[in-house]
N, C-alpha and C positions, 0 to 999 in steps of 0.2 A: 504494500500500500504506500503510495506516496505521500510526503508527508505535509501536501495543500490538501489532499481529499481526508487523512488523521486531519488536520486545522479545522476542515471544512462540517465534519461530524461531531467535533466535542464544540463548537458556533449553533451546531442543530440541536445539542441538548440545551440549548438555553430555552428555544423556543417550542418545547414539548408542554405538551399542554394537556392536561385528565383526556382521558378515555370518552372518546366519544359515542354516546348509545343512542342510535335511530329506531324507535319504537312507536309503529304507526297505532298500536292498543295503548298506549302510555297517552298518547295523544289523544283519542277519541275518550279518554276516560278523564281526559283535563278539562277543570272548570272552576271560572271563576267569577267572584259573586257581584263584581264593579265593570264596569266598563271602558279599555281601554283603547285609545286613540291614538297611533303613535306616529309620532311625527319626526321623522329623520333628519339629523345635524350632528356634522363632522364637528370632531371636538379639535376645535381651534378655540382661542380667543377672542378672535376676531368676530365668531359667529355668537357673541354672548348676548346678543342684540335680539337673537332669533329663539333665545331659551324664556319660558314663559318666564313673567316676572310676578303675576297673581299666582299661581298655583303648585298645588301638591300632588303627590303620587308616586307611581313606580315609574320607575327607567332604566334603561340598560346601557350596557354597553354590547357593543358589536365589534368585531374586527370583519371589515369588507377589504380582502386580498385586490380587488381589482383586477383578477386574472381575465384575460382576453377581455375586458371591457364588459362581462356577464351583469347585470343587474342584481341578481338575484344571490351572489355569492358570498356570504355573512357566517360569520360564527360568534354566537350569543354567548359574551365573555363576564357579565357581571348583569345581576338585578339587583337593584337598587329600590329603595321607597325614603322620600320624604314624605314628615309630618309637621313637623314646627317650622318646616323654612320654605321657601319657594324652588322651584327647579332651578332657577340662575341662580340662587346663592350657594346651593348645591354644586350645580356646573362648574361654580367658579373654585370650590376650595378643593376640587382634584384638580387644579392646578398648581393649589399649594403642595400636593398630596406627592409631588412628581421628586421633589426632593426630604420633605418629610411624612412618611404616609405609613399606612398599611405593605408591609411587605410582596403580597400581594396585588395589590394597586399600583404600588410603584414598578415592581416589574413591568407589568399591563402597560401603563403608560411609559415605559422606555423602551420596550420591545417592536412596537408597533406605531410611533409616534403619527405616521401620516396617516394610516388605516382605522381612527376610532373614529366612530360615531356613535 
């Protein structure tokens, strides 16, 4: 083995991520009891304008790869629920979160830095 493609594999354990389980009966048995609306934004800065600033609820995060341009290509990397604060004041302190955070979080947000919404 050459030792760019060794570099290139111990680069690929950073970004190994839980076991992914596709269960189309997991799905048809999920139910939840509020109604969700979701509306998609890249997490930038810049976009802090477009995070509601009256309300609460659940949100997530995403990673979209952007492979060949597919729309549809996402992988649902954290749910979230505010209650005492708004979605932008939320939004904005996993910003803070990128240098002091959750371990998990912060990985998140340094792994994928262009790919979250």
């Amino acid at each position: 083995m050459s030792c760019d493609l060794i570099d290139e594999l111990k680069e690929l354990r950073n970004y190994h991520v839980n076991r992914l389980i596709l269960s189309p009966k997991q799905w048809s048995q999920y139910c939840v009891d509020i109604d969700l609306n979701w509306e998609i934004v890249k997490f930038d800065k810049k976009n802090k304008n477009l995070i509601p600033n009256n309300q609460s609820g659940v949100y997530t995060f995403v990673i979209k790869p952007n492979i060949a341009n597919h729309p549809e290509c996402a992988y649902l990397m954290y749910v979230g629920k505010t209650e005492r604060q708004t979605f932008r004041d939320r939004f904005m302190q996993y910003f803070r979160e990128r240098k002091k955070g959750r371990p998990r979080i912060k990985a998140m947000l340094a792994l994928w830095p262009n790919n979250i919404w």
